[in-house]
C-alpha positions as CSV (number, residue, x, y, z in Angstrom):
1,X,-17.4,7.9,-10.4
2,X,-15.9,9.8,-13.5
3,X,-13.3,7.3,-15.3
4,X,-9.4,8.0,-14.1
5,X,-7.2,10.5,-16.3
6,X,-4.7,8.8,-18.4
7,X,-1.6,10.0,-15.5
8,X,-2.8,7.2,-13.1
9,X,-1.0,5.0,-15.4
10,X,2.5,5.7,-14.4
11,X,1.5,5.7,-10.6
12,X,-0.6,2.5,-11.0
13,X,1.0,0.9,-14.0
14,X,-0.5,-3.0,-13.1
15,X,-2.6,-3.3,-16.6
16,X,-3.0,-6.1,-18.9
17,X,-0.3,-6.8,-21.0
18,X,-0.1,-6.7,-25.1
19,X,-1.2,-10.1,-26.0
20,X,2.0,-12.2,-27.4
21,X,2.0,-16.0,-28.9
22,X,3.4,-17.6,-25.9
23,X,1.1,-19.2,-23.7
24,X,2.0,-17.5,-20.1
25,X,4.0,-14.3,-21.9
26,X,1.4,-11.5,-21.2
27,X,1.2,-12.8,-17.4
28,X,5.2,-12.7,-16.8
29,X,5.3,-9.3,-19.3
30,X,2.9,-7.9,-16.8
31,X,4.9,-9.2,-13.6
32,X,7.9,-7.4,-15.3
33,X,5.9,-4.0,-15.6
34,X,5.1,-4.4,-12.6
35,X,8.7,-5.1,-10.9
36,X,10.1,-2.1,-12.6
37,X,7.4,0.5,-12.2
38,X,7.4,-0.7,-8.0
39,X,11.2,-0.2,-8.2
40,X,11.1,3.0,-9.6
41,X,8.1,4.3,-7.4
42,X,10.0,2.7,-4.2
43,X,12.9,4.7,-5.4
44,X,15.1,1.4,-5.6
45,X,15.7,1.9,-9.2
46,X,16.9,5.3,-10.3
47,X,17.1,7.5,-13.0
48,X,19.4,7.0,-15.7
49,X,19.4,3.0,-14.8
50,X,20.0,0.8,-17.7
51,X,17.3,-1.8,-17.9
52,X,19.5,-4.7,-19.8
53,X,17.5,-7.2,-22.2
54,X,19.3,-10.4,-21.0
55,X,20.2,-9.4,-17.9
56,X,16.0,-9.1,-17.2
57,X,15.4,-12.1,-18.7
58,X,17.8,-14.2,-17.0
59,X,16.6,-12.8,-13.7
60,X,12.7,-13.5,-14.9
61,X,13.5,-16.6,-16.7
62,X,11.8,-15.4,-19.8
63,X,12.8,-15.0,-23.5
64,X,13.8,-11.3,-24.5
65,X,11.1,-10.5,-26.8
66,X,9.0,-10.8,-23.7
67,X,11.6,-8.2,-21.8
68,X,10.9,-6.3,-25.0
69,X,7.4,-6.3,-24.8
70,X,7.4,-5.1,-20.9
71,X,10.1,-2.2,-22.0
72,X,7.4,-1.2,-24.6
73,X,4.8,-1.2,-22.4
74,X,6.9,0.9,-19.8
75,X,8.5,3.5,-22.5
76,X,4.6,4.2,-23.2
77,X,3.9,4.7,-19.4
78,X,7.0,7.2,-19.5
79,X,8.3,5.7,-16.7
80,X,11.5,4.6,-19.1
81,X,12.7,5.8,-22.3
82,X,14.1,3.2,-25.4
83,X,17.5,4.6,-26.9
84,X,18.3,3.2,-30.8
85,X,21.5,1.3,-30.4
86,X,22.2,1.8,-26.9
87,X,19.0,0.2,-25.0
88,X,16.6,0.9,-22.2
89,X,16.9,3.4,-19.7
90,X,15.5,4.5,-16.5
91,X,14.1,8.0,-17.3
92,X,16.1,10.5,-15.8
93,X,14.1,14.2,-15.6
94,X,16.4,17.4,-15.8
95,X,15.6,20.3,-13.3
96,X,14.6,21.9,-15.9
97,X,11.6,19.9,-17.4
98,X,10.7,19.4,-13.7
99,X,10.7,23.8,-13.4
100,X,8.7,23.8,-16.9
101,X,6.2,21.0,-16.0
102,X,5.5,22.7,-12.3
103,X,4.9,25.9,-14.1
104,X,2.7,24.5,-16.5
105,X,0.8,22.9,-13.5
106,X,0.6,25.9,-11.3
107,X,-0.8,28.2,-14.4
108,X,-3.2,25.4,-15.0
109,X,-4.6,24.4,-11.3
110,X,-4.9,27.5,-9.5
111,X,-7.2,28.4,-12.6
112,X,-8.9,24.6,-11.9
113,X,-9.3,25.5,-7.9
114,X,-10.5,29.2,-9.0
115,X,-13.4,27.7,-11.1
116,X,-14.1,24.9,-8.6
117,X,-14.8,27.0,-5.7
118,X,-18.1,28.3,-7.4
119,X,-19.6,24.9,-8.2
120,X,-18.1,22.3,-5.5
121,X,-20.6,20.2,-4.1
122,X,-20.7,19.0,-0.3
123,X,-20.5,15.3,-1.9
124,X,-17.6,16.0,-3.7
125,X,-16.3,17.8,-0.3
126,X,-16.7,14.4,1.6
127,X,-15.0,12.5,-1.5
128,X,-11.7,14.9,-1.2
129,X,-11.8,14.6,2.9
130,X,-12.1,11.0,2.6
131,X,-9.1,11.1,0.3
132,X,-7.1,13.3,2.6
133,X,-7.6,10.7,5.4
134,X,-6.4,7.8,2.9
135,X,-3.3,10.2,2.3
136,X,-2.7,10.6,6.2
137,X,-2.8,6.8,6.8
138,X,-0.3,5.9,3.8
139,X,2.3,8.8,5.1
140,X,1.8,7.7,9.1
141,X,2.5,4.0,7.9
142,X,5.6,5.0,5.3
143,X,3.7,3.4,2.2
144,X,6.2,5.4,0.1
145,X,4.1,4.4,-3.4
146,X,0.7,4.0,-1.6
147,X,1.5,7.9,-0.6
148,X,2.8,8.8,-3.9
149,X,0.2,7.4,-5.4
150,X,-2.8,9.2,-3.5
151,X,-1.3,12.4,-3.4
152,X,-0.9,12.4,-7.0
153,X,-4.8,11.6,-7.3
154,X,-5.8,14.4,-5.2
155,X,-5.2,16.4,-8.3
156,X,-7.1,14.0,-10.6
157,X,-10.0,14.5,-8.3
158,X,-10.0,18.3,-8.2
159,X,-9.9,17.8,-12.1
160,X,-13.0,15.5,-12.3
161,X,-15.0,17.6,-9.9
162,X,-15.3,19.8,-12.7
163,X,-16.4,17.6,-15.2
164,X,-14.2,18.9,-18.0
165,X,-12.7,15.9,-20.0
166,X,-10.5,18.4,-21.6
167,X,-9.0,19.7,-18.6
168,X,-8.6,16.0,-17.3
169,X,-6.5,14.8,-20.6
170,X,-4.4,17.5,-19.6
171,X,-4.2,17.4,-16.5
172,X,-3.3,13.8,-16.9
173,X,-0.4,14.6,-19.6
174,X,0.9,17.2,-17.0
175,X,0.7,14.8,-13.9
176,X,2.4,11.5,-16.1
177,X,5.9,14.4,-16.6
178,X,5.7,15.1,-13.0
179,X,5.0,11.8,-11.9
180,X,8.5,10.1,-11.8
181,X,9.9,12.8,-10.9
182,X,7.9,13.6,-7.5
183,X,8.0,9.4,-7.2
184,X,12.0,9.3,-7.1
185,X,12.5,12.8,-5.4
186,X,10.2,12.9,-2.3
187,X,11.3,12.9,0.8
188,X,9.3,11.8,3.9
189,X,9.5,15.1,5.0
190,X,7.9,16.8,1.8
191,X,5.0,14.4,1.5
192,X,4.0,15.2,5.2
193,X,3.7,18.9,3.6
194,X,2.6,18.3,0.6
195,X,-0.8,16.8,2.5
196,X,-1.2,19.2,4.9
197,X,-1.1,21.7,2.1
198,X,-3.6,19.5,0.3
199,X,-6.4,19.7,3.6
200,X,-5.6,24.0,3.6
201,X,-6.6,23.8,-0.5
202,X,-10.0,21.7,0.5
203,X,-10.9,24.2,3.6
204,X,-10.7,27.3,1.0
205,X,-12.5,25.2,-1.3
206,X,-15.4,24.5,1.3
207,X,-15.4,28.0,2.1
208,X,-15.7,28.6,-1.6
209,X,-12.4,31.2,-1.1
210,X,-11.6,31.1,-4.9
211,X,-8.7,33.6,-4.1
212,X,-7.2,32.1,-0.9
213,X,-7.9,28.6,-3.0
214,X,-5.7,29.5,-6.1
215,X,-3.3,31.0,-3.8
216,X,-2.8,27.9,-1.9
217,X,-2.0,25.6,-5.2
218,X,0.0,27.9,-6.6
219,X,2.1,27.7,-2.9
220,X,1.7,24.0,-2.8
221,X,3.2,23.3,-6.6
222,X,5.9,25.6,-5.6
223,X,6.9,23.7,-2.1
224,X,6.9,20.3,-4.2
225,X,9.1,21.6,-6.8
226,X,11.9,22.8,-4.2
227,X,11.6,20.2,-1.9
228,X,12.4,17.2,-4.9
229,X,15.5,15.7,-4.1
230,X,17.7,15.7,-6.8
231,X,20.3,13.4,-6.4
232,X,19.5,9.8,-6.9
233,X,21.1,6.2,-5.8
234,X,22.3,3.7,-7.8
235,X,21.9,0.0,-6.9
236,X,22.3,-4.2,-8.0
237,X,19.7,-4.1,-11.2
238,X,18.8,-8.1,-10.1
239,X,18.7,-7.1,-5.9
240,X,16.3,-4.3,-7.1
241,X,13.9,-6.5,-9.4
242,X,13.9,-9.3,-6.7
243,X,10.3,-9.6,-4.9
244,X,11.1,-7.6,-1.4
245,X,11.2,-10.0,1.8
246,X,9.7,-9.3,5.0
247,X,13.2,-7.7,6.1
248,X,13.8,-5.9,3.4
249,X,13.2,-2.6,5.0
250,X,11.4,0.5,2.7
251,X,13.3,3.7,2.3
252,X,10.9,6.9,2.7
């Protein structure tokens, strides 16, 4: 299987940490990542959120240069971006990046889908139906980052069927800018489209339909776009960063 394209990151941020001199600090800078990024993809944590130093620390128990190192690690995963002087923040995509990036997208996929349709193979047909099934069982359960997640990758896959590494690194730089923005905005309702679209885009690939293909992404990028919800919750920066309990009920 061809390696994943550098977007997977922001959807599946649990990596290693940057080694640090304390004996247990890359564990708990990794549990921090992790906290935040789960927040943000459960949509608990917003945009525009400031991520205080101490306040993290207090709630984790850890120094601040460790907070520091997880706030790197999450301003390179573009989930959050570092302000001089004021701190960390919550990235908070305009309507209009989220318009440019789309566009971007759509120019770039339906030519990816176009070109795919002559050399698909009937494995790599069974791998995108076995993904769509994956996608079905995360939506009928309300796995809100489990769905995000594998309807993001449904693109990656298109993009490694065709074996272009270029075309992946950029496809991977297009899909990080979209990613927290389709992660916070989603609805239920959208992602239920957004897969169905998905299995119309593998039929016309198996019926090698380059046109009716390229049409159907082009339509799909477009339905995502409008159906982002665009205004965002704020809540407790400690009750969001708190391990969920059994009660603690997710919001689709």
């Amino acid at each position: 299987m061809a390696s994943r394209s550098p977007s997977l990151k922001v959807i599946r941020p649990a990596r290693a940490a940057a080694p640090s001199a304390g004996g247990d600090a890359p564990t708990t800078t990794r549990r921090i990542v992790d906290a935040v990024s789960a927040a943000i993809v459960e949509r608990r944590l917003m945009p525009g959120t400031k991520l205080a130093e101490q306040r993290i620390a207090d709630i984790f128990k850890v120094s601040r240069t460790v907070v520091r190192q997880a706030l790197n690690q999450l301003s390179r995963d573009r989930l959050i971006v570092l302000e001089p002087g004021r701190g960390a923040f919550v990235r908070q995509p305009t309507e209009d990046e989220a318009r440019q990036v789309f566009e971007a997208r759509a120019l770039v996929e339906a030519g990816m889908v176009r070109a795919l349709c002559g050399r698909v193979t009937e494995v790599q047909l069974a791998r995108l139906r076995a993904h769509l099934a994956e996608e079905a069982a995360a939506i009928a359960r309300t796995d809100v980052p489990g769905r995000t997640r594998l309807l993001a990758d449904f693109h990656v896959l298109l993009a490694e069927a065709l074996g272009n590494e270029v075309l992946a690194e950029l496809m991977g730089d297009l899909l990080s800018r979209s990613s927290l923005v389709s992660l916070m905005m989603q609805s239920a309702h959208s992602a239920e489209a957004s897969h169905a679209e998905h299995v119309a885009i593998v039929d016309a690939l198996a019926r090698r339909d380059a046109r009716a293909a390229a049409r159907l992404m082009g339509s799909h990028l477009g339905s995502v776009e409008r159906n982002l919800r665009l205004h965002p919750r704020v809540g407790d920066l400690a009750d969001i960063l708190q391990p969920a309990t059994p009660t603690r009920k997710k919001r689709a």
